[in-house]
BAKE-489022 format. One record per residue: x, y, z of N, C-alpha, C, O in turn; residue in one letter; residue number from 1. Coordinates in Angstrom, 1 decimal, m for minus. Layout:
REM BAKE-489022
> X  Y  Z  X  Y  Z  X  Y  Z  X  Y  Z  A  NUM
...
//
This chain:
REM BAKE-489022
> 16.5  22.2  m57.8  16.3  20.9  m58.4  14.9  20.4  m58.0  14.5  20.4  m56.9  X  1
> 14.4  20.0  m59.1  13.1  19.6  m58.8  12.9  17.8  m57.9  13.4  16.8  m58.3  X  2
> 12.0  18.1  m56.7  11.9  16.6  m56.0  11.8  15.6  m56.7  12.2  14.6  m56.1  X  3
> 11.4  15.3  m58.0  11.4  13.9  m58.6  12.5  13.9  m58.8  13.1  12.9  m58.4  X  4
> 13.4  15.0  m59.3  15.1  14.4  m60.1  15.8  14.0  m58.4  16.7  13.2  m58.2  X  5
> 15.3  14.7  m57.5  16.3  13.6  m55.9  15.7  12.5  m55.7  16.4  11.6  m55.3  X  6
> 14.5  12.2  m55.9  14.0  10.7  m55.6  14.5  9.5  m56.8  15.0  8.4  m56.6  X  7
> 14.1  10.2  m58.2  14.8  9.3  m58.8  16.8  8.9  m58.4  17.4  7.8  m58.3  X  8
> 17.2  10.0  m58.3  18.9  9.4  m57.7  18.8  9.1  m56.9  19.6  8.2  m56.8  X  9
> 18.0  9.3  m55.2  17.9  8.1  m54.3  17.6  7.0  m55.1  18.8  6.6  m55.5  X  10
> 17.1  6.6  m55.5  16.4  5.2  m56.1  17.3  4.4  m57.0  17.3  3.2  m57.1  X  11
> 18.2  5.3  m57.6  19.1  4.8  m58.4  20.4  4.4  m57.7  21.1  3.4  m57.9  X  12
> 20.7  5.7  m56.5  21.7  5.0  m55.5  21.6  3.8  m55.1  22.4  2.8  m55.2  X  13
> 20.2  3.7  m54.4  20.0  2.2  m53.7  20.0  1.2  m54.8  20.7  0.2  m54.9  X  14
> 19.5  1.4  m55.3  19.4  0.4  m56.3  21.1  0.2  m57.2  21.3  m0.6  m58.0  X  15
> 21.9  0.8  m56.9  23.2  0.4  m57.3  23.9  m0.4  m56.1  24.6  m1.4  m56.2  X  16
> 23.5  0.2  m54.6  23.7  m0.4  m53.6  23.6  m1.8  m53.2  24.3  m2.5  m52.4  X  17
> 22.0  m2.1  m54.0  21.7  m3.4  m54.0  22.2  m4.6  m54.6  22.3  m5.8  m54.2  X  18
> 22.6  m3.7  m56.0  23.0  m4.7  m56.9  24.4  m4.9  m56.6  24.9  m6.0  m57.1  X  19
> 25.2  m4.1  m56.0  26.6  m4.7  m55.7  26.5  m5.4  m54.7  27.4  m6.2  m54.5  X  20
> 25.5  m5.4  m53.9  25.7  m6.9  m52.6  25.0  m7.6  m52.7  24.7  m8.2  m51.7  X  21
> 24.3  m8.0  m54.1  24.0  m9.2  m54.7  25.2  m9.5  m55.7  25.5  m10.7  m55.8  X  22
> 26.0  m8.6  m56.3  26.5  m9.5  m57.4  28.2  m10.0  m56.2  28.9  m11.0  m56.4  X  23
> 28.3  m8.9  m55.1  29.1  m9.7  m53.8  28.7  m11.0  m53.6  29.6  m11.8  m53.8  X  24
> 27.6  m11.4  m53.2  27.6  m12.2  m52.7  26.9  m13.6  m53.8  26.2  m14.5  m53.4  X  25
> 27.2  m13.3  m54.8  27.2  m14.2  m55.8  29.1  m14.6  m56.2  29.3  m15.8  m56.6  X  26
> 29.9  m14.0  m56.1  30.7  m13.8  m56.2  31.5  m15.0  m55.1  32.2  m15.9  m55.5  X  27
> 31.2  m14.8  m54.1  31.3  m15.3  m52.6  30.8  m16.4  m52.7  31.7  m17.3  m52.6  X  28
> 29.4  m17.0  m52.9  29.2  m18.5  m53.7  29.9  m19.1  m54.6  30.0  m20.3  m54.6  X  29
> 30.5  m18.4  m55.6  31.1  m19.0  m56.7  32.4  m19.3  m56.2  33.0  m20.3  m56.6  X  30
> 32.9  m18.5  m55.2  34.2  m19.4  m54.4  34.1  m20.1  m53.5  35.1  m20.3  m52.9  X  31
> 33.2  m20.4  m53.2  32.5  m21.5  m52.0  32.8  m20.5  m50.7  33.2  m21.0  m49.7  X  32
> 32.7  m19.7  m50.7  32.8  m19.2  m48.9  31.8  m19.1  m49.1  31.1  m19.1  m50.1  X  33
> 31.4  m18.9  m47.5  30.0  m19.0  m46.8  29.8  m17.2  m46.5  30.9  m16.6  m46.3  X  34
> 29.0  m16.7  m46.5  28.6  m15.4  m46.5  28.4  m14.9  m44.9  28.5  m13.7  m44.5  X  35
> 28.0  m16.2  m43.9  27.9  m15.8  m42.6  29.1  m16.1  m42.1  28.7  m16.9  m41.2  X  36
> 30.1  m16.1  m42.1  31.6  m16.3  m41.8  31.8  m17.6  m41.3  32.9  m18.0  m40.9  X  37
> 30.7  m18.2  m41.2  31.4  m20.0  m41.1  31.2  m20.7  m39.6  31.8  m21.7  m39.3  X  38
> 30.2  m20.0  m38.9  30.0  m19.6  m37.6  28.6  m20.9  m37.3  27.5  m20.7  m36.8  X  39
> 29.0  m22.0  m37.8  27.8  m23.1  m38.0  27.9  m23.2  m37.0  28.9  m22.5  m37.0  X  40
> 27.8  m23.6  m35.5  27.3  m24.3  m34.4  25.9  m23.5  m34.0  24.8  m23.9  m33.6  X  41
> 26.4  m22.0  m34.2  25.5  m21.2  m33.7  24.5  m20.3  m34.6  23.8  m19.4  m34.2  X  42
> 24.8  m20.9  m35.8  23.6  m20.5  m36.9  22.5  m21.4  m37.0  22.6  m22.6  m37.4  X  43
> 21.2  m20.7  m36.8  20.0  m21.4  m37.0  19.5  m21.9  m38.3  18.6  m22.8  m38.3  X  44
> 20.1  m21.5  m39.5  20.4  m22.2  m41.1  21.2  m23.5  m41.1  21.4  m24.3  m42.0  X  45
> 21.7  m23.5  m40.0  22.9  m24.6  m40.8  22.4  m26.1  m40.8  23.1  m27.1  m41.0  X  46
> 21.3  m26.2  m40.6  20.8  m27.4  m41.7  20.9  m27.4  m43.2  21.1  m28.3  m44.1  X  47
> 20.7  m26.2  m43.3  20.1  m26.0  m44.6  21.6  m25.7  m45.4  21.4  m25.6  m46.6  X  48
> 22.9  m25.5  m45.0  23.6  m25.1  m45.5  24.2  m25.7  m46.5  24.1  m26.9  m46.0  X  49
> 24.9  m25.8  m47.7  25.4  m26.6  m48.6  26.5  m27.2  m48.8  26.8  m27.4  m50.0  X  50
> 27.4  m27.6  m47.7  28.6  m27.7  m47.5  29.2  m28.9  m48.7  28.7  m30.1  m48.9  X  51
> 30.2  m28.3  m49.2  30.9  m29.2  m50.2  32.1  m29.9  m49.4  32.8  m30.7  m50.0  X  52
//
């Protein structure tokens, strides 16, 4: 097998990799859970957080 055809399916692995834990954690917004498990005293974001 020639090196481009394994770099191109690395690249496509990751890249399927990526896109399932973006469309996860879009998924995860759209039901309002929080993605850091909810763990606000001791998260350095949680100003910034959006709580409904």
């Amino acid at each position: 097998m020639p090196s481009w055809a394994i770099t191109l399916i690395t690249v496509a692995v990751l890249l399927g990799i990526a896109a399932a834990a973006v469309i996860s954690l879009i998924r995860s917004r759209k039901r309002s859970k929080s993605p850091c498990g909810g763990a606000c005293s001791s998260c350095p974001y949680c100003c910034g957080c959006n709580k409904k």
